[in-house]
VEXKOLZA-476063 format. One line per 4 residues: number of its first residue (from 1); their letters; for each residue z, y, x of N, C-alpha, C, O. Coordinates in pm, 1 decimal. Example, Ala and Ser with C-alpha at 12.3 -4.5 7.8 and 13.67 -1.06 7.14 Angstrom:
BEGIN
1> AS> 780.0:-569.0:1319.0:780.0:-450.0:1230.0:780.0:-330.0:1320.0:846.5:-331.9:1423.6; 708.0:-225.0:1285.0:714.0:-106.0:1367.0:787.0:3.0:1290.0:803.9:113.8:1340.9;
end
This chain:
BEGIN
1> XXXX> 686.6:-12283.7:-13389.3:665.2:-12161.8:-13312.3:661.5:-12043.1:-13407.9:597.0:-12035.4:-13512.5; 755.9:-11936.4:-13344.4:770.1:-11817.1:-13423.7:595.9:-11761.7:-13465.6:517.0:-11759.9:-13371.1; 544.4:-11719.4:-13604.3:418.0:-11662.2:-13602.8:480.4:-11513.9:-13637.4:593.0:-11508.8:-13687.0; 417.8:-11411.6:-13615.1:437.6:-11270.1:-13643.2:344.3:-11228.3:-13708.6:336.4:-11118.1:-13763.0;
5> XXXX> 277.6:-11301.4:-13707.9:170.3:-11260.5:-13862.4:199.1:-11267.9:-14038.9:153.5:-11211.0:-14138.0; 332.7:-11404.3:-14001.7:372.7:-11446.6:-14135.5:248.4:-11498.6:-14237.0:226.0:-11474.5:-14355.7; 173.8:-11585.2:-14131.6:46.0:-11671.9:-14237.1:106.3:-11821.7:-14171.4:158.7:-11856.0:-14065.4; 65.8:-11888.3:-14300.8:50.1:-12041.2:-14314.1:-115.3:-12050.5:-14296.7:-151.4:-12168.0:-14289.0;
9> XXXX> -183.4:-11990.4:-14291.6:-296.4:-12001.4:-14294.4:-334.8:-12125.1:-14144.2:-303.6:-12075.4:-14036.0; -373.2:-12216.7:-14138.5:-429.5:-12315.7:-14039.2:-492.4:-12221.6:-13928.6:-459.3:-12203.1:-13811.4; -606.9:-12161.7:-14015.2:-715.1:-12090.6:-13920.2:-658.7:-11962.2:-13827.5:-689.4:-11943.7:-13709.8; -557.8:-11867.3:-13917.7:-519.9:-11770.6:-13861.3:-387.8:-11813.3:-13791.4:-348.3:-11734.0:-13705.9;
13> XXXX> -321.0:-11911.9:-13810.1:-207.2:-11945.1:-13704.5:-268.1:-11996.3:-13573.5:-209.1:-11984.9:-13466.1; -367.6:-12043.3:-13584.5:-453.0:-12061.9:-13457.6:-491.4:-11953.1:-13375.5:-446.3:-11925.8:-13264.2; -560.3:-11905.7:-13426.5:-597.0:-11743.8:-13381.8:-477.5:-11673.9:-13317.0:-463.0:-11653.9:-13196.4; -353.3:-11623.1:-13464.4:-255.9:-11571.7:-13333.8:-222.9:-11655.3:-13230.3:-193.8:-11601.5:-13123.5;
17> XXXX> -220.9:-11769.9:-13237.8:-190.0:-11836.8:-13075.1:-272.5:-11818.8:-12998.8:-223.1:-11850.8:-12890.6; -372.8:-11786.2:-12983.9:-549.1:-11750.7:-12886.4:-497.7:-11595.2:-12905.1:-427.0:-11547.3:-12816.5; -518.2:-11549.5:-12972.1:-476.4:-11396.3:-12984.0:-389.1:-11321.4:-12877.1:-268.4:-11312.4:-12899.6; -438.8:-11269.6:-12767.8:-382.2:-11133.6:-12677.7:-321.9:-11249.5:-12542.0:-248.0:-11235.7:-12444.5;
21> XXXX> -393.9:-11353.9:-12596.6:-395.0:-11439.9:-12399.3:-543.5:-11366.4:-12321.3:-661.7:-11347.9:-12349.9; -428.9:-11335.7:-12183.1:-549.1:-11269.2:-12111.3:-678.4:-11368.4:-12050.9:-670.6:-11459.0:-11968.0; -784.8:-11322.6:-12115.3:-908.4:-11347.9:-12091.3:-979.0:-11298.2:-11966.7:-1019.0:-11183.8:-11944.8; -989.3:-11439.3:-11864.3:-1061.6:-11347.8:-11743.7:-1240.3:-11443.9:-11723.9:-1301.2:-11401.5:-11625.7;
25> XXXX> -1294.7:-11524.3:-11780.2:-1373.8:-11615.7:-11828.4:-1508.8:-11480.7:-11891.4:-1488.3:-11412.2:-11991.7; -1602.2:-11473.1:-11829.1:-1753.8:-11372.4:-11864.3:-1765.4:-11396.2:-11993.6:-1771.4:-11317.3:-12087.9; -1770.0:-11591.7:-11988.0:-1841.5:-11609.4:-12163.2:-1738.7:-11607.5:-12226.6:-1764.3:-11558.8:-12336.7; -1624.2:-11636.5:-12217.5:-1512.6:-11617.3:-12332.4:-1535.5:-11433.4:-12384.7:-1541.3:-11391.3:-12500.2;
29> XXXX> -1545.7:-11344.5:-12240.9:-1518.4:-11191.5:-12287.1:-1633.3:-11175.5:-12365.6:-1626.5:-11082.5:-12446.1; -1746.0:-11246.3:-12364.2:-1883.0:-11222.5:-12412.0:-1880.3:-11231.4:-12562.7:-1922.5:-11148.8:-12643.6; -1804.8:-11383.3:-12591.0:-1781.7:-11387.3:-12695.0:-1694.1:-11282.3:-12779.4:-1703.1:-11263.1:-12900.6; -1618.5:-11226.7:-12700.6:-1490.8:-11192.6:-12797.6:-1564.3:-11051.7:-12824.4:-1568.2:-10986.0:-12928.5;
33> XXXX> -1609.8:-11030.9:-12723.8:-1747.1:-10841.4:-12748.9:-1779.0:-10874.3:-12876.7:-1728.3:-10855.3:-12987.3; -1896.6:-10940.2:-12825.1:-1955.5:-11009.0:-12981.0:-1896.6:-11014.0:-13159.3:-1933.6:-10959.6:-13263.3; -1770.2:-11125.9:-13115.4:-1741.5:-11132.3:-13256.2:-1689.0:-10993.2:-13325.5:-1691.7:-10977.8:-13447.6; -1637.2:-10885.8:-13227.0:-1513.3:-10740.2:-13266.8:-1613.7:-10686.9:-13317.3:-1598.0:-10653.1:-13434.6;
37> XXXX> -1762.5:-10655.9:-13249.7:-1841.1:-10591.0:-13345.7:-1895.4:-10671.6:-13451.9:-1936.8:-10601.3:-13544.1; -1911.6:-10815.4:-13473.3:-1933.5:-10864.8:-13566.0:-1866.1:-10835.0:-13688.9:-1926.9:-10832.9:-13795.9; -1710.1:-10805.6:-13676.0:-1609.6:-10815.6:-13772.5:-1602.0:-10679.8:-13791.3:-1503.8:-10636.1:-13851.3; -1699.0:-10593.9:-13746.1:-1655.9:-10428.2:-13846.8:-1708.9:-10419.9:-13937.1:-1824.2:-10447.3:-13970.4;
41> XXXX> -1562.6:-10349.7:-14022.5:-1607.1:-10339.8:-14176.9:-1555.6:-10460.4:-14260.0:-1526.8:-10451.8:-14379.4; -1546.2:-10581.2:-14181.0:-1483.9:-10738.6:-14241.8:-1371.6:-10778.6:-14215.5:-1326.6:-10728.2:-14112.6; -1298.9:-10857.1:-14271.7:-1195.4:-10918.9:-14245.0:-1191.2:-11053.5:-14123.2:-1262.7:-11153.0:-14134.6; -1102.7:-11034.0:-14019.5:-1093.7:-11158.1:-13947.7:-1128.8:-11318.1:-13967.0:-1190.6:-11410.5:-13914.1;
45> XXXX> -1039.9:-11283.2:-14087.8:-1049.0:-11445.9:-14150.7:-1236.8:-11475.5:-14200.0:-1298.1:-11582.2:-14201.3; -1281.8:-11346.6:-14232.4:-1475.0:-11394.9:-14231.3:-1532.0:-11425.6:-14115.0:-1622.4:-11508.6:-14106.6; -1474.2:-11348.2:-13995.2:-1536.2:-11388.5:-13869.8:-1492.3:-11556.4:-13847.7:-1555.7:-11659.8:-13826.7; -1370.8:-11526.3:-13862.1:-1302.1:-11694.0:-13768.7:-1369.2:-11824.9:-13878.0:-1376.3:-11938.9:-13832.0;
49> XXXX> -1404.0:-11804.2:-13985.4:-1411.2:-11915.2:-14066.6:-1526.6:-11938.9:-14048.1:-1565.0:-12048.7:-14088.4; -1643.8:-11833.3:-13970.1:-1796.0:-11876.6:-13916.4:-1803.2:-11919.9:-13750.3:-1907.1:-11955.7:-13694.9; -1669.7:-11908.5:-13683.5:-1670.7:-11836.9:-13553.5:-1761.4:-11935.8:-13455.4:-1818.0:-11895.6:-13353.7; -1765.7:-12102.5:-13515.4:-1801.6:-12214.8:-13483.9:-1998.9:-12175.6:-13521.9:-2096.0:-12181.5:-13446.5;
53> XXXX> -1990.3:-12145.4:-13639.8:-2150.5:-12134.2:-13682.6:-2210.7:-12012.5:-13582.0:-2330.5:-12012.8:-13554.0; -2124.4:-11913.7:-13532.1:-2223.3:-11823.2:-13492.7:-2228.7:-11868.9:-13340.4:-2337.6:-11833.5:-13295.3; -2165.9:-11922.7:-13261.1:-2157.2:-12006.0:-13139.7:-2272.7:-12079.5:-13139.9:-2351.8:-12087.5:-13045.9; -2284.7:-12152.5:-13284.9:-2417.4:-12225.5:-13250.1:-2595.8:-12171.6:-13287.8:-2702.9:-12229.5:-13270.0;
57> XXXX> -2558.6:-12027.0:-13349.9:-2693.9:-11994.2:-13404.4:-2715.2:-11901.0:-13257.7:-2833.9:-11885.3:-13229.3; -2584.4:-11817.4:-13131.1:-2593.5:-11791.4:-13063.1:-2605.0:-11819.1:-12917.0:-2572.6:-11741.7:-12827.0; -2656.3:-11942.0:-12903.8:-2633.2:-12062.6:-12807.5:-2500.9:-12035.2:-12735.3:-2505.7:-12002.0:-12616.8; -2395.6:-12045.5:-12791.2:-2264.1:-12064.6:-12788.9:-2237.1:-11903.7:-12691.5:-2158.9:-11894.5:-12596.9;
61> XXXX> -2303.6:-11816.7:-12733.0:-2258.0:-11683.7:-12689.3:-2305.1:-11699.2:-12538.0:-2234.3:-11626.7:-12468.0; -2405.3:-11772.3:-12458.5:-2431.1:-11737.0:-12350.2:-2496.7:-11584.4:-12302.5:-2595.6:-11543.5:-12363.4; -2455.0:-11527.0:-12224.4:-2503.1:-11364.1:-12267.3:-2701.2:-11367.9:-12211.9:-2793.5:-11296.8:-12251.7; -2701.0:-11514.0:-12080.6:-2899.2:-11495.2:-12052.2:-2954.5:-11524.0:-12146.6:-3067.3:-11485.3:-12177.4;
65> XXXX> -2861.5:-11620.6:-12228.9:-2990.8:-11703.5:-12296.5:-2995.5:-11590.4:-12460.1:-3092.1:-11606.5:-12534.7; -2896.3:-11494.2:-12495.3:-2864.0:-11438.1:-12615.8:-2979.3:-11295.2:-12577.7:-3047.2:-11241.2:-12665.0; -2980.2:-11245.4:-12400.9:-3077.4:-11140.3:-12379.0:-3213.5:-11175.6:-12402.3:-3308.9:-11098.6:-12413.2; -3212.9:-11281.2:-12407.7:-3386.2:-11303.2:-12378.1:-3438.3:-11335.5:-12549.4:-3553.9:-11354.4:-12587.3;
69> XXXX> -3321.0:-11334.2:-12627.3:-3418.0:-11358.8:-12801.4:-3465.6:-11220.9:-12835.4:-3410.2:-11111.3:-12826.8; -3583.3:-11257.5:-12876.0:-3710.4:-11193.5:-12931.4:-3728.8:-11121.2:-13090.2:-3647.0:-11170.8:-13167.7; -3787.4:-11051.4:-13133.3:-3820.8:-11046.2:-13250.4:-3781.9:-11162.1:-13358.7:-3703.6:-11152.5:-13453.2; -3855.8:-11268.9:-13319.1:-3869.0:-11441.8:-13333.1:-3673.1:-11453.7:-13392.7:-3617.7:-11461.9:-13502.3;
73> XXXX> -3633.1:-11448.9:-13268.7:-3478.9:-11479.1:-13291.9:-3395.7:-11434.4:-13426.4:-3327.9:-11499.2:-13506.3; -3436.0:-11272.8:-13414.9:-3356.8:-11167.2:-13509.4:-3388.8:-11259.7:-13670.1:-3298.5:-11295.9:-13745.5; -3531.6:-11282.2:-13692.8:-3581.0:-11347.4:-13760.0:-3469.6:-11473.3:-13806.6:-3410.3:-11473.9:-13914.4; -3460.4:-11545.3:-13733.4:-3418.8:-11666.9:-13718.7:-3294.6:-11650.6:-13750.4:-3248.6:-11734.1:-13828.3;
77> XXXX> -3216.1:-11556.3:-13708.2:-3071.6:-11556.8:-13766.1:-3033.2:-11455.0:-13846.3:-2911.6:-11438.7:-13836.4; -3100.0:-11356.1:-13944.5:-3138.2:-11313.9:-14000.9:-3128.0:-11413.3:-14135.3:-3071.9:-11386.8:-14241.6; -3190.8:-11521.1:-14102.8:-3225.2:-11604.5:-14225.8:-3082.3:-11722.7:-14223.8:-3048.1:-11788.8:-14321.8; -3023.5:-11725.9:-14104.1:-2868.6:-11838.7:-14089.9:-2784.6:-11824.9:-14173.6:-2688.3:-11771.2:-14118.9;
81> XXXX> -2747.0:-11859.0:-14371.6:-2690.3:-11849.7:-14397.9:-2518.1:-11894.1:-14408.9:-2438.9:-11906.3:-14502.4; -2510.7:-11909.8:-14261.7:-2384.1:-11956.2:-14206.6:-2312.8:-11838.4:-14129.6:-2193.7:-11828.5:-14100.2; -2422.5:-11747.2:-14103.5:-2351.9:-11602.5:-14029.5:-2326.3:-11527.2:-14108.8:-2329.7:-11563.8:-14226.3; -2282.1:-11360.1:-14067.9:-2271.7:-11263.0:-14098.3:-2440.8:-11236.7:-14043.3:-2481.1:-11264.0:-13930.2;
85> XXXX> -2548.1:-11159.5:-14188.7:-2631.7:-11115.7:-14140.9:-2699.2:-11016.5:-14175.4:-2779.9:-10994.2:-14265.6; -2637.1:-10934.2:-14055.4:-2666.8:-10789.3:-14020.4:-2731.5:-10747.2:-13975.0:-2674.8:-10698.8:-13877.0; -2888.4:-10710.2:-13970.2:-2962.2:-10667.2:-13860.4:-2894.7:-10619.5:-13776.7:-2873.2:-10684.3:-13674.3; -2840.2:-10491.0:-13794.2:-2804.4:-10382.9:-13703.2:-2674.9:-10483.2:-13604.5:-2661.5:-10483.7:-13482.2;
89> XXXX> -2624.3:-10531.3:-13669.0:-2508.5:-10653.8:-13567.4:-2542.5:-10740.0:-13490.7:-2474.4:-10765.3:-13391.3; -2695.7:-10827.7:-13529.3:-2706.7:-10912.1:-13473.9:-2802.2:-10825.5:-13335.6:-2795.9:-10852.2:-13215.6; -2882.1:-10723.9:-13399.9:-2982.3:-10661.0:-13271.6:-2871.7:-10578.9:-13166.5:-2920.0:-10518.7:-13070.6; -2712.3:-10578.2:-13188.8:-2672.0:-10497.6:-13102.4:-2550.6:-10675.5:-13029.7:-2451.2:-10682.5:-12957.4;
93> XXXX> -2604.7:-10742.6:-13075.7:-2547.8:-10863.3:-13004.3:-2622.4:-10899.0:-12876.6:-2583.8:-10930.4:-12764.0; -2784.7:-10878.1:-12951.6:-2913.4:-10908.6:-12850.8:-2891.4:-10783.1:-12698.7:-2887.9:-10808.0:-12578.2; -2880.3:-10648.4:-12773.6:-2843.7:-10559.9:-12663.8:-2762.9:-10569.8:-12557.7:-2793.4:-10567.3:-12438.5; -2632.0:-10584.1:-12620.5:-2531.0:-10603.9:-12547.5:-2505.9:-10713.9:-12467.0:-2410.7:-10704.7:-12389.5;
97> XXXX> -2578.9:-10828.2:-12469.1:-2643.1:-10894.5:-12372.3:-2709.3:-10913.5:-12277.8:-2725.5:-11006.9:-12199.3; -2758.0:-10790.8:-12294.0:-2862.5:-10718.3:-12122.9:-2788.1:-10626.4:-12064.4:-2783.4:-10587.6:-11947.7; -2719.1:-10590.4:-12178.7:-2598.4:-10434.6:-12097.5:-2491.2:-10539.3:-11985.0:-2468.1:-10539.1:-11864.1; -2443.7:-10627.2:-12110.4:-2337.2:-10709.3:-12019.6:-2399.8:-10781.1:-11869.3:-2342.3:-10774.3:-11760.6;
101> XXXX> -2528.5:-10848.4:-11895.5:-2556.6:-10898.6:-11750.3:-2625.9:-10792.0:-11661.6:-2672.7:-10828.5:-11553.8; -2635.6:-10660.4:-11700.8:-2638.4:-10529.9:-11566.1:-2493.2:-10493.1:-11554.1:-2488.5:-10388.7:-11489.0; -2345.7:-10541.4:-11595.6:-2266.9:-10491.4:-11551.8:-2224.3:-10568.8:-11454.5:-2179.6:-10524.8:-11348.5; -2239.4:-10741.5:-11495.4:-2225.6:-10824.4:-11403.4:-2268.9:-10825.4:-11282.9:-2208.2:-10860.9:-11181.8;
105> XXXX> -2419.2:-10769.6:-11297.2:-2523.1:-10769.0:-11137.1:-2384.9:-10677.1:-11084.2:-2314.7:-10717.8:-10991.7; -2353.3:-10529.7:-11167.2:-2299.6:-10454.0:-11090.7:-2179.9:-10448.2:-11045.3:-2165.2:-10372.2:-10949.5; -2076.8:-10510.9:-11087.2:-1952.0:-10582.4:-11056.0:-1973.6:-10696.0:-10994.3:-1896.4:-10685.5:-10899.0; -2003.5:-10754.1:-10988.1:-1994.5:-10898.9:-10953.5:-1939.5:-10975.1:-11044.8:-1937.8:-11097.7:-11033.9;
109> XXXX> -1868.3:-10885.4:-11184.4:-1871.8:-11000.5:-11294.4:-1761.5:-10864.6:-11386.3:-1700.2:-10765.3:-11347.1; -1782.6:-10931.0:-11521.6:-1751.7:-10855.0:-11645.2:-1603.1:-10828.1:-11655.8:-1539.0:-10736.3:-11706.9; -1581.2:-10899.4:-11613.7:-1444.0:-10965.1:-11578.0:-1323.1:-10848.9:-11518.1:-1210.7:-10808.3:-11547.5; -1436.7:-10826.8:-11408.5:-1425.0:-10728.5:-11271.7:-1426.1:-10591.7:-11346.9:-1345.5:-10504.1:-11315.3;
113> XXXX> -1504.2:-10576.1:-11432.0:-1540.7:-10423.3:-11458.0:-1442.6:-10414.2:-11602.7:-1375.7:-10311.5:-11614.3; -1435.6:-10486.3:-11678.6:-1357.6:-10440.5:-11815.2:-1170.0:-10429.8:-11771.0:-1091.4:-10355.2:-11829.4; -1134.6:-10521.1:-11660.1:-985.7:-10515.8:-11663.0:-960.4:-10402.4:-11572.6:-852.4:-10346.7:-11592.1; -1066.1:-10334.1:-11437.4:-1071.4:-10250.2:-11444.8:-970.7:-10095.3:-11480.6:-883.9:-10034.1:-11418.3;
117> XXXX> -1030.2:-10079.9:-11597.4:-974.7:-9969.2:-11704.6:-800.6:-9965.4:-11719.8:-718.3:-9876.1:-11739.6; -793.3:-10149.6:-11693.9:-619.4:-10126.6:-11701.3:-536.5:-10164.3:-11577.6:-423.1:-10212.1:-11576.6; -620.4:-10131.3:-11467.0:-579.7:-10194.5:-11300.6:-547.0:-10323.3:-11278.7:-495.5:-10367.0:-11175.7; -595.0:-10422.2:-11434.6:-622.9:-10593.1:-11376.4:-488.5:-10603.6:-11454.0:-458.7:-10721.4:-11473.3;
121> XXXX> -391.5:-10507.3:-11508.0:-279.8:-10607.2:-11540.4:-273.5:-10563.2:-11687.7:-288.8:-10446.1:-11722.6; -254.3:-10646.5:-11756.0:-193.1:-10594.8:-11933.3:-84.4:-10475.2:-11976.3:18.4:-10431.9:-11924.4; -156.4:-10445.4:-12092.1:-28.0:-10345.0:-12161.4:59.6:-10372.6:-12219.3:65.6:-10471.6:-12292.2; 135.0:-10304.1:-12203.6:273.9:-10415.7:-12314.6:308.0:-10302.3:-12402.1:370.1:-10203.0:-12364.2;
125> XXXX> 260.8:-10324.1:-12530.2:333.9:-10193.0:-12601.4:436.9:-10223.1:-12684.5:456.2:-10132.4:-12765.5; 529.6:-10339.7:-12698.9:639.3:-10370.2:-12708.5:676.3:-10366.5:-12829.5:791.7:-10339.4:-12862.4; 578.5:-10394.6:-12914.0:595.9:-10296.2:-13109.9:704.5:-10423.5:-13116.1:719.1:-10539.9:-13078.6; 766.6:-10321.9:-13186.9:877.4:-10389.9:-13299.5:856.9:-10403.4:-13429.3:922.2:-10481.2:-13498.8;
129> XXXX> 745.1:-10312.9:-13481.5:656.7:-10341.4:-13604.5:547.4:-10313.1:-13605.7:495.0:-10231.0:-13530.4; 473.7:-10399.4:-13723.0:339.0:-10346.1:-13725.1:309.9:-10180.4:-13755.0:208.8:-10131.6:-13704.5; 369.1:-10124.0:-13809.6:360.6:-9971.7:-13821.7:333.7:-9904.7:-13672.9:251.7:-9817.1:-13645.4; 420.6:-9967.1:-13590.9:388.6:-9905.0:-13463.1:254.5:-9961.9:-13412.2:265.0:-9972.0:-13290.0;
133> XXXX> 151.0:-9997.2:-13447.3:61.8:-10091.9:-13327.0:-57.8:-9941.6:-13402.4:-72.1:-9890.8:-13513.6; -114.5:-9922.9:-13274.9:-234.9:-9821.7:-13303.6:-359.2:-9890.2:-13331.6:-356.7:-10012.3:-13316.0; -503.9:-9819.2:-13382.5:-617.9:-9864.2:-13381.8:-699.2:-9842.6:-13306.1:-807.4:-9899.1:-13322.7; -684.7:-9769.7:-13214.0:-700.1:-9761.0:-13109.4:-608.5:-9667.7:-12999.0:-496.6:-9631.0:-13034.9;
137> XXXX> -662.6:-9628.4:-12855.9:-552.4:-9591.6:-12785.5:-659.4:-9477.5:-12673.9:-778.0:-9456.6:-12699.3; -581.8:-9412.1:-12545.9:-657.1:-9356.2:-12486.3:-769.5:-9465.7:-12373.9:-876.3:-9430.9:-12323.6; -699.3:-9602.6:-12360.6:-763.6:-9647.7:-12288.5:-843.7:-9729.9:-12390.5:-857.2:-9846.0:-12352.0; -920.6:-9694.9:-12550.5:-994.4:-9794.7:-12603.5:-1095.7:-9675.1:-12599.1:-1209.5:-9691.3:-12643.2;
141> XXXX> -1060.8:-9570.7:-12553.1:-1150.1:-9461.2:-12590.8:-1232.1:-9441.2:-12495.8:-1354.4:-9432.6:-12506.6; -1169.5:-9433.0:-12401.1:-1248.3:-9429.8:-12255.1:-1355.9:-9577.2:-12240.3:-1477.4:-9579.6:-12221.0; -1277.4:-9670.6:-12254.1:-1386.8:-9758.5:-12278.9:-1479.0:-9768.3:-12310.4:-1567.7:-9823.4:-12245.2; -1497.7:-9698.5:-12467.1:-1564.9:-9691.8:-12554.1:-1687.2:-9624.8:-12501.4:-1805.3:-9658.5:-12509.1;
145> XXXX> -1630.2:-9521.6:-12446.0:-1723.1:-9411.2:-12388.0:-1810.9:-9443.5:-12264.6:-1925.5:-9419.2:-12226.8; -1708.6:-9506.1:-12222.8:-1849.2:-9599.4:-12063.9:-1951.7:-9698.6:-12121.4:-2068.5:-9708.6:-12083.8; -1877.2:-9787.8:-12240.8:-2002.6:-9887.6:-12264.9:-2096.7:-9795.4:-12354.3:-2216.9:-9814.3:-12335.3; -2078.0:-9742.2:-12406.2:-2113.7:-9637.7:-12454.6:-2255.2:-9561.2:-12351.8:-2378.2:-9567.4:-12352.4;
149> XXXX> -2174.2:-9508.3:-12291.1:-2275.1:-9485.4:-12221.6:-2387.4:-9553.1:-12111.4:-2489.3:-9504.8:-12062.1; -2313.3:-9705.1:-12092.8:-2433.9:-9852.1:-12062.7:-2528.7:-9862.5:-12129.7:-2627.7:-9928.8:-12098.7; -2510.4:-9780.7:-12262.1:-2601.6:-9880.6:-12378.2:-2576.0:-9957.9:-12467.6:-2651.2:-9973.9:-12563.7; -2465.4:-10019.4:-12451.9:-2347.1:-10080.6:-12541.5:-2337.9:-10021.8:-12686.6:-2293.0:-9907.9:-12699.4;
153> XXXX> -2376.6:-10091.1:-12793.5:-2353.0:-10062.2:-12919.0:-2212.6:-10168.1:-12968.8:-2168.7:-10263.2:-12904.1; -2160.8:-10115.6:-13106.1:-2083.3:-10142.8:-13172.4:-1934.7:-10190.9:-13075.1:-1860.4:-10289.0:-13070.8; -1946.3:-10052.4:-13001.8:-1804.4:-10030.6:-12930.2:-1719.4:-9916.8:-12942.3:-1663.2:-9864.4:-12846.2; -1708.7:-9873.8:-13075.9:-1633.2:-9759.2:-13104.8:-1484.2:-9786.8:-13084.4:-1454.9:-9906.1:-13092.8;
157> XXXX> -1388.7:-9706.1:-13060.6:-1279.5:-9704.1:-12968.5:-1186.3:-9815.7:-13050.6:-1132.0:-9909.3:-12992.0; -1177.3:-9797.3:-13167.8:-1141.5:-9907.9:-13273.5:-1209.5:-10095.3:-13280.0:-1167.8:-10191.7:-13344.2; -1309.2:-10083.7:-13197.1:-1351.4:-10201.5:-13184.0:-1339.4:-10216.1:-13037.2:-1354.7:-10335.1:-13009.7; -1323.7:-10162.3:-12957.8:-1255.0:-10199.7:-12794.2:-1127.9:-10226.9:-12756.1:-1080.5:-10267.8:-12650.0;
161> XXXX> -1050.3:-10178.2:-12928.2:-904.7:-10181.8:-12917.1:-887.8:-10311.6:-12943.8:-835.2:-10391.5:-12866.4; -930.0:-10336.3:-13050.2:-926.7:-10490.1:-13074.5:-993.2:-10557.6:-12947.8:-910.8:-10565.2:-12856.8; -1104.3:-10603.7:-12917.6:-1109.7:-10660.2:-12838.8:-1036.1:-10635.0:-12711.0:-1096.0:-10686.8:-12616.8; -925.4:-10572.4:-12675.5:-862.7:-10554.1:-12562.6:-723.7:-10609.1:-12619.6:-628.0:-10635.4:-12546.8;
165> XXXX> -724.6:-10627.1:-12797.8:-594.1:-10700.6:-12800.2:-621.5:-10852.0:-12799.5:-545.8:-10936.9:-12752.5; -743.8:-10874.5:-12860.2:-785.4:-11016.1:-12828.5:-798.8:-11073.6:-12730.9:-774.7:-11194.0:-12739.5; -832.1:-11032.7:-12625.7:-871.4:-11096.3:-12538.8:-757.0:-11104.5:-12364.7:-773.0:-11146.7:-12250.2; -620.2:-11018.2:-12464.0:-522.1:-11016.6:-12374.0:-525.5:-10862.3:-12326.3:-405.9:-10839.9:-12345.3;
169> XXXX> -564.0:-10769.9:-12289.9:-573.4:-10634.6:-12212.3:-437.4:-10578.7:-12263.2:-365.9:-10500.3:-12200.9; -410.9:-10635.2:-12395.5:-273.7:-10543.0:-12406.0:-212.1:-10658.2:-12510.9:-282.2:-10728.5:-12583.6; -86.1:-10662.0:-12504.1:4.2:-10717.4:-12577.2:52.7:-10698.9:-12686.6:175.1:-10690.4:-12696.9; -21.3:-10689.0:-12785.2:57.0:-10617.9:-12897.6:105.5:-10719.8:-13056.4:91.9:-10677.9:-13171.4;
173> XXXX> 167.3:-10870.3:-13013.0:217.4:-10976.3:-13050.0:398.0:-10856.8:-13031.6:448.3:-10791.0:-12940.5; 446.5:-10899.1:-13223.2:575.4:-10787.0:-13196.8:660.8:-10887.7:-13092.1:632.2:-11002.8:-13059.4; 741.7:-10829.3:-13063.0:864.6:-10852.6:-12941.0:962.8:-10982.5:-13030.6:1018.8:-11064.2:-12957.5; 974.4:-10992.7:-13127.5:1054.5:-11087.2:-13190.7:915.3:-11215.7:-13220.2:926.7:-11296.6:-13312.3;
177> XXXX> 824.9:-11215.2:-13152.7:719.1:-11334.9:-13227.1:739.7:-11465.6:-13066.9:753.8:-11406.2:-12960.0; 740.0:-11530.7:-13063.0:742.4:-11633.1:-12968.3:600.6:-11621.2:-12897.3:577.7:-11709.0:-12814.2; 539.9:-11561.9:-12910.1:388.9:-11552.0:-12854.1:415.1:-11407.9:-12738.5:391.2:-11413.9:-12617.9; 453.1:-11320.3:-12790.2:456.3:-11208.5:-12706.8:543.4:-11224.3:-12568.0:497.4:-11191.6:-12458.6;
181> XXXX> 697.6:-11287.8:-12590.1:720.3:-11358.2:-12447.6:653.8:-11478.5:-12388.7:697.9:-11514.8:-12279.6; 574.0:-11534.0:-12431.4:538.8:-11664.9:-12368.8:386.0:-11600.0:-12303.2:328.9:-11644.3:-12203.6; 350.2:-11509.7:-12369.8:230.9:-11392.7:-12297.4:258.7:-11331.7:-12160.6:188.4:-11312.9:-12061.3; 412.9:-11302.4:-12196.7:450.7:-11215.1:-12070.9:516.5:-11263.5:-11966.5:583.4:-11199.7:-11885.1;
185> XXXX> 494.6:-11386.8:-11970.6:544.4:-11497.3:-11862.3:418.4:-11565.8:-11823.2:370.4:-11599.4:-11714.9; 393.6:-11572.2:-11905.1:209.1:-11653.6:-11812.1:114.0:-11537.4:-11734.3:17.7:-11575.6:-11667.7; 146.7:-11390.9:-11746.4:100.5:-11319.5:-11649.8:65.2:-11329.0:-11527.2:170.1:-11321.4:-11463.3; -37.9:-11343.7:-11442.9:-42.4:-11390.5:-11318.0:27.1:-11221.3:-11262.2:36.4:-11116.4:-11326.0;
189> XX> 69.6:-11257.1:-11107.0:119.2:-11137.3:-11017.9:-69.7:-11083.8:-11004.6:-150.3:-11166.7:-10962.4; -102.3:-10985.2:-11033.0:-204.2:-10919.1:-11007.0:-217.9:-10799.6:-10939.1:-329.4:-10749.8:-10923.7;
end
């Protein structure tokens, strides 16, 4: 299978294959929130090579059971030398875990409210190179700015962009990679 990343890497040829399939799953989006602010400032390959350890220091990214850790918790993974450990990352993991299940009460699910922003169907920005792919866009900005204004930390428009390429919201696998058509055929009619 064509990669457009041009890695042999095991871990990251995996990834681009998971990479920009649309995500409609609460705890998958939960997770993928999670890890984009985990990884600012870091390289991918630091997130993905823990991505298993922080699943388990985070009871696998459930967002009730991640709202309800305590002081106690921060503590606790704080000290996990298997994570990234950031106060300020891990206490806006804890946050964004109460933000996410008041969006759910208020949607009827996360799902509902993040695809939203792009009327439920993906972007296709069709790059032919990486030069063309932005770091963010007008719709990572606006985003940014609603979770933003939930309460939502470590969602600056650059970290919504990514997670909107991760998690499928937009397509930005180049047009010559075997991933970007096989994306745009598994599209449901939405």
């Amino acid at each position: 299978m064509s990669n457009c990343w041009n890695t042999t890497d095991p871990l990251m040829t995996a990834y681009h294959d998971e990479w920009g399939t649309p995500v409609h799953d609460d705890h998958v989006l939960f997770e993928f929130l999670c890890l984009e602010g985990m990884q600012a400032g870091l390289s991918w390959k630091q997130i993905l090579s823990r991505r298993q350890n922080f699943r388990e220091a985070f009871n696998n990214f459930e967002p009730k059971l991640v709202a309800a850790y305590t002081e106690k918790d921060v503590i606790r993974l704080l000290s996990d030398t298997r994570i990234i450990r950031n106060k300020r990352k891990i206490e806006s993991i804890i946050n964004n875990a109460r933000r996410f299940i008041e969006l759910q009460c208020q949607h009827g699910s996360f799902d509902a409210y993040i695809w939203s922003f792009i009327e439920g169907k993906p972007l296709d920005s069709k790059l032919t190179s990486f030069k063309e792919m932005p770091t963010e866009t007008a719709e990572s900005r606006i985003i940014s700015s609603e979770l933003k204004k939930r309460g939502f930390n470590f969602v600056g428009p650059t970290i919504c962009y990514s997670f909107m390429q991760a998690v499928g919201m937009v397509n930005d696998h180049l047009v010559t990679c075997s991933r970007y058509q096989t994306i745009k055929q598994e599209q449901p009619n939405r």
